[in-house]
VOGU-3710 file (C-alpha; in Angstrom, 3 decimals, decimal comma):
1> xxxxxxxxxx> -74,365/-17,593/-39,008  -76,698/-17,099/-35,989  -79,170/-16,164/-38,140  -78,660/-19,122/-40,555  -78,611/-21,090/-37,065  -81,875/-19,509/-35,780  -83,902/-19,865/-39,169  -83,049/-23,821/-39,429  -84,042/-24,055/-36,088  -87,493/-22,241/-36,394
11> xxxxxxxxxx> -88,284/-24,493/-39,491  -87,056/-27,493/-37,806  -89,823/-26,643/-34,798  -92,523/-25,540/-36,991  -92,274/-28,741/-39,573  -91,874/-31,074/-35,999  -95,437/-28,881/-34,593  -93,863/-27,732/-31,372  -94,133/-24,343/-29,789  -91,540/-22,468/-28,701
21> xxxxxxxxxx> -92,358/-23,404/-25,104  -92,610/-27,454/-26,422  -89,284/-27,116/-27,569  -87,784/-25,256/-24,013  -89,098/-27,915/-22,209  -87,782/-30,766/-24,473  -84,148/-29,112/-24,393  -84,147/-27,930/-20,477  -84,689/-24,092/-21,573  -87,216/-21,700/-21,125
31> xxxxxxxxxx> -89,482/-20,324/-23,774  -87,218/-17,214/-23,815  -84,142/-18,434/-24,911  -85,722/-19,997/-27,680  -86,819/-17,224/-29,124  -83,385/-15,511/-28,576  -82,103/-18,514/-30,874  -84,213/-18,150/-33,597  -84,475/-14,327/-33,397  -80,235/-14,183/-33,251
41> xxxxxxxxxx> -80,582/-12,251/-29,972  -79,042/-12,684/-26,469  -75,921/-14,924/-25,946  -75,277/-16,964/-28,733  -76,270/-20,832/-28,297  -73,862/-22,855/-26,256  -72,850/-26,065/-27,600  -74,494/-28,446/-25,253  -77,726/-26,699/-26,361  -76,955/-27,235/-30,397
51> xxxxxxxxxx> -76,912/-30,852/-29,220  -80,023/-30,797/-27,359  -82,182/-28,626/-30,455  -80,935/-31,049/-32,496  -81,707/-34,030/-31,068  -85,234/-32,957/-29,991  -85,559/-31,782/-33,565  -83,844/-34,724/-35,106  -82,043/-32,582/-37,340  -79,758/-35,612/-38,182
61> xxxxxxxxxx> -76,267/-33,015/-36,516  -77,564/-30,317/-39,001  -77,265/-28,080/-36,136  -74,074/-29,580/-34,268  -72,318/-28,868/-37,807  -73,436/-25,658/-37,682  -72,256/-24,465/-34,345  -68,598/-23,902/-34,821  -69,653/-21,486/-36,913  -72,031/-19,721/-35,013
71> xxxxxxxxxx> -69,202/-19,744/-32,168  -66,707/-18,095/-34,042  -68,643/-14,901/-34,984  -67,336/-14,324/-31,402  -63,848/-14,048/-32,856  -62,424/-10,911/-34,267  -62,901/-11,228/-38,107  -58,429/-12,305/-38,946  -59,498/-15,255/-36,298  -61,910/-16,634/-37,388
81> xxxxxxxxxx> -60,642/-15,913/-41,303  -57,186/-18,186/-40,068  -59,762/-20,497/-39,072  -61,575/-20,665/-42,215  -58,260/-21,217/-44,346  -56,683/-23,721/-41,815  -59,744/-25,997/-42,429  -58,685/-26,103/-46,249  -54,942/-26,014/-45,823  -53,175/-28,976/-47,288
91> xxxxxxxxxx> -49,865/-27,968/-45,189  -49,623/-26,474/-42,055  -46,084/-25,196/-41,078  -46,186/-23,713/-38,035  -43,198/-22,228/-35,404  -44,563/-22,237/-31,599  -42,312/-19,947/-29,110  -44,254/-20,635/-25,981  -47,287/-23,419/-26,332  -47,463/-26,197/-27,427
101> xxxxxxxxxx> -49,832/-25,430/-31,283  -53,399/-26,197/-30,461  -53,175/-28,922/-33,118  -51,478/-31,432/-31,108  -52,318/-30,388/-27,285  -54,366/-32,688/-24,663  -57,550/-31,877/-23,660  -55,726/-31,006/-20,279  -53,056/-28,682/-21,584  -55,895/-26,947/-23,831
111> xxxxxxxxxx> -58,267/-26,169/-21,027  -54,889/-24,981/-18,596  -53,687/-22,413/-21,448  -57,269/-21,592/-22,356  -58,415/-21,031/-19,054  -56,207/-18,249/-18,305  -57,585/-15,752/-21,460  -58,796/-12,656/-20,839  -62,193/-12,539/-22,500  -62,975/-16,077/-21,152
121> xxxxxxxxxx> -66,667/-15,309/-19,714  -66,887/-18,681/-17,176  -66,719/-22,117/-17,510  -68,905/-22,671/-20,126  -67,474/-20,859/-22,221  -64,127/-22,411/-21,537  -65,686/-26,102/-21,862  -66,935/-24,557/-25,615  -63,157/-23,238/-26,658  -61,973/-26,900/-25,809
131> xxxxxxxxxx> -64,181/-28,100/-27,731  -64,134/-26,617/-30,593  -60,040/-26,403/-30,121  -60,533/-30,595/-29,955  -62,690/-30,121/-33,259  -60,318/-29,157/-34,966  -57,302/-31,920/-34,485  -60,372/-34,075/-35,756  -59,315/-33,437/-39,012  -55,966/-34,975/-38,795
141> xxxxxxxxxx> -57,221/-38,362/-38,817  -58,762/-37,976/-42,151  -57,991/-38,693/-45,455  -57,866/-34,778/-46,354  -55,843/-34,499/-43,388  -52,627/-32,107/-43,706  -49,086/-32,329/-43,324  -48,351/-30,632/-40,424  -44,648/-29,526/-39,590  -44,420/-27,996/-36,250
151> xxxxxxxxxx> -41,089/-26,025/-34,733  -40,984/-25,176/-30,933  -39,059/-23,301/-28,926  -37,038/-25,169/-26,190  -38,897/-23,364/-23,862  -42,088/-24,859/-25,271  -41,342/-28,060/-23,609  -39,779/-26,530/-20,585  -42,894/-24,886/-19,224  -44,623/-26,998/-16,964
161> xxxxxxxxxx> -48,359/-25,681/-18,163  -51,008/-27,090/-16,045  -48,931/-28,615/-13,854  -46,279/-31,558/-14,175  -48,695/-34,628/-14,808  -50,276/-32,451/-17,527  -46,808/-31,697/-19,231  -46,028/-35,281/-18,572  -48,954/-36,318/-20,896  -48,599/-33,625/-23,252
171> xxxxxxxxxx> -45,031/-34,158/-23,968  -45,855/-37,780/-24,671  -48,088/-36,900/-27,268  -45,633/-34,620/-28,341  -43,051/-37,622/-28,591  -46,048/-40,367/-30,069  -46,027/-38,271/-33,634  -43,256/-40,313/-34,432  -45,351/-42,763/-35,181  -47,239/-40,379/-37,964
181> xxxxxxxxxx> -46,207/-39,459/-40,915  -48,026/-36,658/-41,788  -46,643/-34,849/-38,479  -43,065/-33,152/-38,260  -41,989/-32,025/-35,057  -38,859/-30,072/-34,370  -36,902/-28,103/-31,442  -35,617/-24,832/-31,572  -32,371/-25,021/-28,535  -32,183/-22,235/-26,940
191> xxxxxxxxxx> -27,958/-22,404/-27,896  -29,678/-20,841/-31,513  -29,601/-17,537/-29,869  -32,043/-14,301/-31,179  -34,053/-15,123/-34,050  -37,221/-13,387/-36,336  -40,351/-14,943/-34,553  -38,677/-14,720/-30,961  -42,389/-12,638/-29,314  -45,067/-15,021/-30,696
201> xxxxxxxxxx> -45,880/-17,959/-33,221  -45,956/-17,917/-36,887  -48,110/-20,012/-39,376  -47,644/-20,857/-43,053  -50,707/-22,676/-44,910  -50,585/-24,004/-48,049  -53,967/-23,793/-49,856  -55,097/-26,637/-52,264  -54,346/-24,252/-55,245  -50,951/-24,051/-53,908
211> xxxxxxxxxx> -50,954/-20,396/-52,921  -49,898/-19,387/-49,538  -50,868/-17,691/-45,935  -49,370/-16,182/-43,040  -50,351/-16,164/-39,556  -48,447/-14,482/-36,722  -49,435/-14,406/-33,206  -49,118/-12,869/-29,939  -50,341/-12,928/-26,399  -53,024/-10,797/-27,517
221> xxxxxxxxxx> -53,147/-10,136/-30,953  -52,697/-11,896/-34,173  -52,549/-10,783/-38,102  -53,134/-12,389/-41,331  -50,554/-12,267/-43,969  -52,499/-12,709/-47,722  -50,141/-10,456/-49,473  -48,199/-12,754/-51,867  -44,491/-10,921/-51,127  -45,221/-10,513/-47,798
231> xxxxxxxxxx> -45,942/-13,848/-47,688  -43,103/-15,346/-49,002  -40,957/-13,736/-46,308  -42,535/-15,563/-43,777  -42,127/-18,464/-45,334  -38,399/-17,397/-45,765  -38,383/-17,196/-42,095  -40,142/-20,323/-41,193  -37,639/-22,109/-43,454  -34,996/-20,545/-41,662
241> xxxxxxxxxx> -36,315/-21,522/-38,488  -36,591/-25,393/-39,326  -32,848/-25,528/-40,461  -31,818/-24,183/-37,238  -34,005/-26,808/-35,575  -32,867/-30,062/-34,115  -33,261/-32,432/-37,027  -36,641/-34,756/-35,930  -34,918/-38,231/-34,301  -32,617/-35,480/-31,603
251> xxxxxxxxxx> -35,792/-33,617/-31,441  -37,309/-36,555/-30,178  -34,761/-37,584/-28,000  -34,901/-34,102/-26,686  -38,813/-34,254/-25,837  -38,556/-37,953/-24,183  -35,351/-36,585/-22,053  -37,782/-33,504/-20,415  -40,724/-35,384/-20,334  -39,076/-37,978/-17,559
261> xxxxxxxxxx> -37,511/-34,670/-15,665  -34,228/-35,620/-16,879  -33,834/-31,597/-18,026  -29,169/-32,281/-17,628  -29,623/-35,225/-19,723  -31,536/-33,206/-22,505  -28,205/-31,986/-24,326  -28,560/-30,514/-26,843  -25,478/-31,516/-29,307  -23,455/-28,713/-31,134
271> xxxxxxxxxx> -23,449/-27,572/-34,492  -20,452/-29,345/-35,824  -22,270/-32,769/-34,433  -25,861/-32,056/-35,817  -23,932/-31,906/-39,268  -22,389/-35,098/-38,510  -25,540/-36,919/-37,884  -27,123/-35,425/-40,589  -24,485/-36,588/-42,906  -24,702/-40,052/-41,352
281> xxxxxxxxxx> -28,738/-39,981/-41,699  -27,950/-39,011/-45,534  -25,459/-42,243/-46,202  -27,794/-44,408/-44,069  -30,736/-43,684/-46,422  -28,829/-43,923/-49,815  -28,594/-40,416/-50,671  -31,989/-39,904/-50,459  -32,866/-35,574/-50,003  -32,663/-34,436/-46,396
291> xxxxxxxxxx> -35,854/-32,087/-45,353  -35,911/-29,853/-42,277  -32,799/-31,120/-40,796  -32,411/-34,518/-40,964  -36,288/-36,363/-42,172  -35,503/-38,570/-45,262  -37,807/-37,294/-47,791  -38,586/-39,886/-50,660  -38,951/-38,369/-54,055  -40,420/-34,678/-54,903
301> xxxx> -40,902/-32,257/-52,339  -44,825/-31,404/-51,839  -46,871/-28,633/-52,181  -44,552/-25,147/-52,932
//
């Protein structure tokens, strides 16, 4: 992809009759680092500089589009694969043990968690990871967007990352997807006890030709799952997961009770009453199938 990058920009100069010099002065670079674009040599091409080439180009975001890709060579090859299938998923289930999925953090939260990696190289590069972590949730206010069901860990909302106004904002977000219907978002108590997916996250896609893909993630590591058995464990376990979950409205509650420091008036209700409200939310919608633990799901399930 750098070298796809490099070639459109050399063509782009060439057609426009600039030099490589002409073109380091038009984006604020020197001669040198133009060449290193178009040659695919030296660092790879920051994003602020993709905007530049392609505005002095007028390559009509030809090259902005481009970048992500260029970016993620970066990436160890199961990354930036997830990243490549999560772009086409048409469901995204996905259990979070410690952050908050990069799907629905602030810009805040994602630059505090990001800023703390190992391989981050300076604050460019951590400006590029939020952006292209920012990209991403663009896609949720489309018309392709996916339905995303999200479980996290009590803990999730308990850890105060990037301080307490950040948290503050981020758990508001959290507690604003009520208003979207497309987005599911459940709490794992910690009164659930030991589970499967206690050391990391876990991420099932569902493609558009209805087969399926796992993720799993650590700290520092991550694997794909495309093996069809293996596979449909995971999903096993996700499902598992979601039906020990607070059911969506106590979820809520649960997220708007931390998020104004009221952690003693978060309770989280027992067993015995989660089936009781579940059984009320079931007569209250006419009989209508209960999903997850409690959403009232019209008609057919989606996807598999």
């Amino acid at each position: 992809m750098a070298a796809l990058f490099g070639a459109r920009v050399r063509r782009l100069r060439t057609a426009a009759g600039l030099t490589q010099a002409e073109l380091g002065d038009r984006t604020h670079v020197v001669s040198t680092r133009i060449t290193q674009v178009e040659r695919a040599s030296g660092a790879k091409p920051t994003r602020e500089l993709a905007r530049a080439l392609d505005s002095a180009l007028g390559a009509d975001e030809l090259l902005v589009e481009l970048w992500p890709y260029v970016y993620r060579e970066a990436f160890p090859d199961w990354s930036r694969k997830f990243m490549e299938y999560s772009e086409r998923a048409v469901a995204v289930r996905e259990y979070a043990a410690h952050l908050v999925p990069g799907l629905l953090q602030t810009e805040d939260y994602a630059r505090a968690v990001l800023s703390v990696g190992r391989t981050l190289g300076g604050k460019e590069q951590l400006e590029e990871r939020v952006a292209l972590r920012l990209g991403r949730q663009e896609r949720l206010g489309t018309s392709d967007r996916p339905e995303l069901w999200v479980v996290l860990d009590e803990a999730v909302l308990r850890r105060p990352v990037g301080g307490q106004a950040v948290m503050r904002e981020q758990l508001a977000l959290l507690f604003g997807t009520a208003a979207e219907p497309h987005i599911t978002v459940q709490v794992l108590p910690f009164d659930q006890g030991e589970h499967d997916v206690m050391g990391g996250s876990l991420t099932v896609l569902t493609m558009p030709d209805g087969s399926e893909i796992a993720y799993t993630e650590g700290a520092h590591f991550g694997q794909l799952i495309e093996d069809p058995d293996e596979v449909r464990s995971f999903a096993l376990t996700y499902d598992r997961l979601r039906a020990a979950a607070l059911p969506p409205l106590m979820s809520l509650d649960m997220i708007r009770s931390v998020m104004e420091d009221n952690h003693r008036g978060a309770k989280v209700p027992s067993r015995s009453e989660r089936r009781r409200l579940a059984q009320e939310q079931l007569q209250q919608s006419g009989g209508r199938q209960l999903r997850g633990g409690g959403r009232r799901v019209p008609g057919r399930r989606p996807g598999p």
